[in-house]
Phi, psi and omega in degrees: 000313184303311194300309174314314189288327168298355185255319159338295189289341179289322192279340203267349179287312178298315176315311154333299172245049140218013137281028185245170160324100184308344160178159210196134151247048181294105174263155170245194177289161207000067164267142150228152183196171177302171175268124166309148163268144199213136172234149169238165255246119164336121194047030142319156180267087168285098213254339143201184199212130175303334187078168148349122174217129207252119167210162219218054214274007163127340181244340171197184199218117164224150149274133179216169197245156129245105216224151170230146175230174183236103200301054164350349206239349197344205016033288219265305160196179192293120166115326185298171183250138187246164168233148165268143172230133139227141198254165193215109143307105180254352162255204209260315191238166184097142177224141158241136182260342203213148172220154165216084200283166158176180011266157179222002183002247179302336189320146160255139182258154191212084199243150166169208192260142148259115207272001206226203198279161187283137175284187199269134191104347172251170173234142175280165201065222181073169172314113196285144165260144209297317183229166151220154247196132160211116190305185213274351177248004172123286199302298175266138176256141163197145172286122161291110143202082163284344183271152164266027148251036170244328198293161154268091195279196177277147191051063146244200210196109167277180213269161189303136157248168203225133158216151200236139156255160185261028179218155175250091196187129182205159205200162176302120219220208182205153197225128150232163211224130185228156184199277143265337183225161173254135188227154150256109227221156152307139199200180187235144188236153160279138183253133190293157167256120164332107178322112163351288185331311198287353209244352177280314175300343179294311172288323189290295182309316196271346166290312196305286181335310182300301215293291152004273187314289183323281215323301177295345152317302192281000000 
């Protein structure tokens, strides 16, 4: 009998794992860890994008994409958003060691390289970063590649970076690229989903406002 219940419990243990994530950087504030393999999600939704964005603060010149989707393949759930980042070093002198986002404040994140096929606007390949990171308040996410066998040098390009949120809801966020001096560009942030409760005071305000308008109409 015991052997039967150990042989149970090994198979309902093997089940287990291999239903779970062959591997999950979910992180929270002031975490660093290795980068997640990360894919997005078949018929993700591209709902917006920076287009080329330039930034030059004086010790090197890159460029970067920031694109948000809204994501069937999510981490967290179907339809929550993920977002790509890729920097691209465009001038002649200069490393870039660190790319970064924010705000992610309360969000739960799921960050590393996206792994799967390149959307339209990206380049396969590129640099991996050695870590990834999110600071002690929450708020900033970042890609490491402080090593030299990590950094960006001129004319390279990192690898798509990917970070999934628990929420679909977004707003303008910032994207910055650091080395010795730091430049900063327009980016995208994850946005709270509005509270029942909030979207009722919401509607309530916009009935009072019509019957208002009728009234001064009549």
């Amino acid at each position: 009998m015991r052997a039967k219940l150990l042989g149970a419990a090994v198979l309902i243990g093997a089940l287990a794992s291999a239903a779970s994530p062959v591997s999950a950087t979910v992180i929270g504030p002031g975490v660093m860890a290795a980068p997640d393999s990360l894919t997005l999600g078949a018929g993700a939704t591209l709902l917006a994008s920076t287009g080329p964005q330039t930034i030059s603060p004086g010790t090197f010149t890159s460029t970067y994409i920031e694109n948000v989707y809204q994501d069937p393949g999510n981490t967290f759930c179907a339809g929550c958003l993920t977002f790509l980042i890729q920097d691209t070093n465009i001038g002649t002198t200069g490393v870039n060691e660190r790319v970064s986002t924010g705000l992610f404040s309360t969000f739960l994140t799921d960050v590393g390289i996206d792994t799967g096929a390149t959307p339209a606007g990206f380049m396969s390949g590129g640099n991996i970063p050695g870590t990834v990171s999110r600071d002690a308040t929450g708020n900033v996410i970042g890609f490491n590649f402080n090593t030299a066998a990590t950094q960006i040098n001129a004319g390279q390009h990192s690898a798509i970076l990917e970070i999934e949120t628990n929420t679909p809801n977004f707003v303008p966020g910032f994207v910055s690229i650091q080395d010795a001096t730091a430049g900063t560009g327009p980016g995208f942030q994850p946005a709270p989903v509005p509270e029942p409760a909030s979207l009722a005071l919401f509607g309530s305000a916009l009935v009072g406002f019509g019957l208002i308008r009728r009234r001064r109409k009549s």
